[in-house]
Every structure is written in C-alpha cells, then in structure tokens.
N, C-alpha and C positions, 0 to 999 in steps of 0.2 A: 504493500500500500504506500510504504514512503517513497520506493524507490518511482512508481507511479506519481506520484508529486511532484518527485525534482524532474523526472521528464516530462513533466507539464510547465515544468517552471523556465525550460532551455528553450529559449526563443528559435528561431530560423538565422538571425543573424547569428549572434553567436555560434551557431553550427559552422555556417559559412565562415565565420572569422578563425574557428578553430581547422578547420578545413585549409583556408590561405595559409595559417603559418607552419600546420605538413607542410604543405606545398614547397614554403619557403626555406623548413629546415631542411630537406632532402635536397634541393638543389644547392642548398651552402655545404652540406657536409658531403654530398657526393665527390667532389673534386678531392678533397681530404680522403673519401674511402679508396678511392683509385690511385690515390699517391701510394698509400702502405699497402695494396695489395699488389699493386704492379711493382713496387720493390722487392718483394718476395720472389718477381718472376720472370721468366727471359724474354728477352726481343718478342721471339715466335710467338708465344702465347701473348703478350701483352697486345702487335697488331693484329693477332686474330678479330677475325666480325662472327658472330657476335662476340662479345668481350665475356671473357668468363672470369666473373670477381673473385673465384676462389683459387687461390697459387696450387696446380697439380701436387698431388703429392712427389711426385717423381725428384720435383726441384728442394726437398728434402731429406734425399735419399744420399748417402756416404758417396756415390758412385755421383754424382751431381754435383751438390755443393752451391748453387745457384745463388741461395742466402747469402753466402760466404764470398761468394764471386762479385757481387753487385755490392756490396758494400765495401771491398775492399777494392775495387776500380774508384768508385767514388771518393774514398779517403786517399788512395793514391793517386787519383789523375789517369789521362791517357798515356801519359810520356814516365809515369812513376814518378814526379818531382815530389811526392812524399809532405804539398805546402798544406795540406787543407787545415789541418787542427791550429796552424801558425795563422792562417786567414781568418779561422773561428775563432782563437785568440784575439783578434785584432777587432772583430766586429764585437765580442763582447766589450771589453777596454772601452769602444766608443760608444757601445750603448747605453753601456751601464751609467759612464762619464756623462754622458750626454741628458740622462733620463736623473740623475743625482741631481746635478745643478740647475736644469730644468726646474725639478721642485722648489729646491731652494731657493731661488732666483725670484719666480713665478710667484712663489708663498709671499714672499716677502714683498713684493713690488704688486702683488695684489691683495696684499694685507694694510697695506700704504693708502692705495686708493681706495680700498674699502671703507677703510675707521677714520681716517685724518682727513679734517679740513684741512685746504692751502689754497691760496692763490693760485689758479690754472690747476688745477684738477684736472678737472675735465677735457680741457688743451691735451695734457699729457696722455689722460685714455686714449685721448682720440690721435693722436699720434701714435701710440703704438698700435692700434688700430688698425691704421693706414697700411703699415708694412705688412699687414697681411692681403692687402690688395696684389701686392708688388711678388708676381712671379720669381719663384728662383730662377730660372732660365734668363729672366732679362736681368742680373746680376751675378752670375755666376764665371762671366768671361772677367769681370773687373774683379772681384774677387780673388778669382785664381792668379790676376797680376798682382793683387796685394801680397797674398802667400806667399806666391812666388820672389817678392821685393824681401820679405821677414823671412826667408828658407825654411819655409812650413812644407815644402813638395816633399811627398814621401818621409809623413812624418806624422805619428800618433797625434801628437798637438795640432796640427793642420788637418786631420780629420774633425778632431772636437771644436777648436772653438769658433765656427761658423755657428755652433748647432746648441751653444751654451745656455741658451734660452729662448722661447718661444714665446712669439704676442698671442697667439693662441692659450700659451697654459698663464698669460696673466689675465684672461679676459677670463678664461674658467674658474680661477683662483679666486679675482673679484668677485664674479657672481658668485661662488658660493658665500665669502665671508661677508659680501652682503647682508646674507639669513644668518649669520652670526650673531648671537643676542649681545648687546653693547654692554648690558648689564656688571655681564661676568668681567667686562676687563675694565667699568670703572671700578667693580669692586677690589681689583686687585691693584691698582693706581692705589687706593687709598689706603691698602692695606701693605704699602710702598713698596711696590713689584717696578722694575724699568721695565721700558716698551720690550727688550731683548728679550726678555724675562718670560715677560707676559706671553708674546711670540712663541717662545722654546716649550712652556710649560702647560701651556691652555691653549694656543690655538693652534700648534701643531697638533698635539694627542687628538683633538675634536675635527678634524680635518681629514683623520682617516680616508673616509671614501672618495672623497675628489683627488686627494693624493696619490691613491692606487690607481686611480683611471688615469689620471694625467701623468702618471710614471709608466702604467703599461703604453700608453698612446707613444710616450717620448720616445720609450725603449723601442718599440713596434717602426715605427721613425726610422730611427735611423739603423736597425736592424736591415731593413729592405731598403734602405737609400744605396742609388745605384750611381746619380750621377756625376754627384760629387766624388767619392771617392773614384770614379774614374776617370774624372782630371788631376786628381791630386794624388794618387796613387798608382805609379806608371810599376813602380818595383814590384816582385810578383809575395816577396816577404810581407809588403804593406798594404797587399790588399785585402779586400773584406768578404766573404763569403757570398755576395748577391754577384762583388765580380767573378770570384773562383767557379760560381754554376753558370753564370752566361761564359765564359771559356771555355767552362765541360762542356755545354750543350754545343758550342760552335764545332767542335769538334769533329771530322770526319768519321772517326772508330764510333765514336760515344754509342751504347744501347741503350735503350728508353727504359732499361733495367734499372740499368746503374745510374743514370739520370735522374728515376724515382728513387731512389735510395739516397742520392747524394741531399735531393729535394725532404727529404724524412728526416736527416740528419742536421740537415741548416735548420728543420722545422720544432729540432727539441727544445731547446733554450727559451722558445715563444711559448710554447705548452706550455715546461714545468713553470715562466713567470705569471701567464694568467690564472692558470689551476690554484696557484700558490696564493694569489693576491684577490681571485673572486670573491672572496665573503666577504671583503671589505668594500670593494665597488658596486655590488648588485645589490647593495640595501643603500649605495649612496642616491640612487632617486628617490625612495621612499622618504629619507632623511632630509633630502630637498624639498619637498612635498611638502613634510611635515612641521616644516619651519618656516613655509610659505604662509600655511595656513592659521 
C-alpha cells in the first residue's frame, strides 16, 4: 500500500529527469569504461566492430602477457627512453605547485574583497575580472619572450608561475566568503585575533568545500594543460605527461593498446585527488545554499 503511494506521488517529469541523467551518466563514463578495458587489450581486439568490452581471457594467459605488454610500452615509450614516471614527476610538481598557491592566493585576495571596505573595491574585482576575458593564446607568444628574457625555458619555475593564481578561483573564493557570517570575525577582532589570525584559524577550516573544488579544478588545470608546457618545455626531461601521450600517440608503432594504458596511467593521480577530496566539495552546494538562505 505504501509503496503504491510513493508511485503515485512520482510525477512524469521526474521520471523523464531521472531518465536524462542515465542518459547523461553513460555517455560521460563510457569513454572512461573503454579506456581501462581497451588497456587490458591488443590492437586486434580493441579495432574489432562490434567492440567487445570485455579483454579475452587469452590476453591473460602466461603464454600472452598482453596486460604486461601494454603497460610497459606505455611506461617505456616507443624508442625505450624509459622518461615517463620523470614527465609524471614533473606534471605533479606543477600541479600540485600550481593548485597550492592557487588556494592561497585566491583565499586571501578573495577574503580581501569579500570583508574589507577600501576605496576601488570594486575597480579591483572588476579588473581581475577582465583577465579572464583575455585568451591565453592571445598572450602566450609575449609570455614565452618574457620567460625566455628571465631563463624560465625548460624549467620547473617556468612551468609554475604563469599559472600561480587564477581570477577564476578569486571570483569563486569571493563569492563564497560573501555567505560568510561577519559575525564570527568581529567577534574574534575583539577578542584580539589579527586579520592573519583570523584568516588561518576561522576562515580557512570553514572554507573546506570551495577549497577542495577550487584545488581539484587548479590541479585538473594544469594536469591536462598542453600548450604551455609545449612552448616552454622543448627538453624531453621537462616535459609533462599530456606532452609524453601526444608523442606516444604521434607515433608510427604506437597500438591503441598501449595508448589506452599509457591514457589509465596519466589518468590515476586525477582519481585518487577527487575520490580523496569529494566529501568535502559535494556538500559545498548545499552549504552554499544554506547560507544563502
């Protein structure tokens, strides 16, 4: 009888709405499920038609080794230069670098504009603002002659700090500390806490969820940023793993084995950071929500 109620109580829309986002999770996780099955498997099978998701058993058989094949092409290259875990090094360094100061930068310069009156506030938003109109393509040749003036070319430092901060995470930073209750930080003024203080001890801890989104987003950045480091990183030591897969892929040998594998292995570092950081960003709407209200 109850269960009769609540199917009276599910509209038509809602079916349809729940219907669309099937729709929409299978087509985002398909590409995902085709990368780590087709890792598992060789050439032949992978352009077979129809496509069969599941790796033959045969390709984990002693006498095969296919697993074993396709992941160690990918960690060794076509030619054996043995650079990949030195380019996975080098995109972490810059991610991680990049997504740290990012925060900090971003917290604080949208903890400014949030709580403090000054003169040209507003000026300042709105100039930083601006610069997210402004393409990186249409600065990225003047740039690379700055680097190149200060010997940033092929150089950890010359990867990071183009990417030391973003007007994107000071505009997300703002708005949240917006819905920040002012309360908490006159009381701690009076209970003689300095601005730094106050910053480090209350509005960082209550900041959790926009912090983890706007650090997964940074990391996510410049993880898959391809074109910068491909003017600033000509040496094959200092490159980053989005170049080391578009050189495998250029490849005349490459199989779309080892190609999927090399793509599953650049692909962990993004897993374990969202898996890791999700319960803190997926209640940061709600928390917005509820501080709107």
């Amino acid at each position: 009888m109850n269960n009769n109620k609540f199917v009276g109580k599910v509209g038509v829309g809602e079916v349809i709405t729940y219907i669309v986002l099937i729709l929409v999770l299978i087509f985002t996780i398909l590409p995902l499920v085709f990368m780590v099955t087709a890792a598992f498997m060789d050439a032949k099978q992978i352009m077979s038609m129809p496509y069969t998701w599941i790796p033959s058993k045969k390709y984990f058989t002693s006498e095969s080794r296919t697993f074993f094949t396709n992941f160690q092409k990918a960690i060794l290259g076509n030619h054996g230069e043995k650079i990949f875990f030195t380019n996975l090094l080098n995109s972490l360094v810059v991610a991680l670098t990049c997504s740290i100061t990012t925060v900090l930068m971003a917290s604080l310069c949208g903890y400014g504009l949030a709580k403090f009156n000054f003169k040209g506030k507003t000026l300042v938003f709105m100039l930083i603002m601006s610069t997210m109109m402004i393409p990186f393509e249409a600065i990225m040749i003047p740039l690379y002659l700055v680097a190149s003036k200060f010997k940033l070319i092929n150089t950890i430092p010359g990867l990071i700090i183009p990417f030391l901060v973003s007007a994107f995470g000071v505009f997300q930073m703002r708005q949240y500390l917006l819905t920040f209750p002012s309360e908490y930080l006159d009381a701690a003024r009076v209970d003689g806490l300095g601005e730094f203080k106050i910053y480090y001890k209350i509005v960082l801890p209550n900041s959790t969820p926009v912090i983890a989104t706007l650090g997964i987003l940074s990391f996510r950045n410049q993880w898959d940023n391809l074109l910068w480091p491909l003017l600033c990183s000509q040496a094959e030591k200092m490159k980053t793993v989005p170049l080391y897969i578009s050189k495998f892929a250029e490849e005349k040998q490459t199989d779309e084995g080892a190609l999927m594998a090399c793509a599953l292995l650049a692909s962990i570092p993004m897993f374990i950071l969202f898996f890791s950081l999700s319960k803190y960003f997926l209640g940061g709407a709600a928390v917005y929500e509820s501080r709107k209200g």
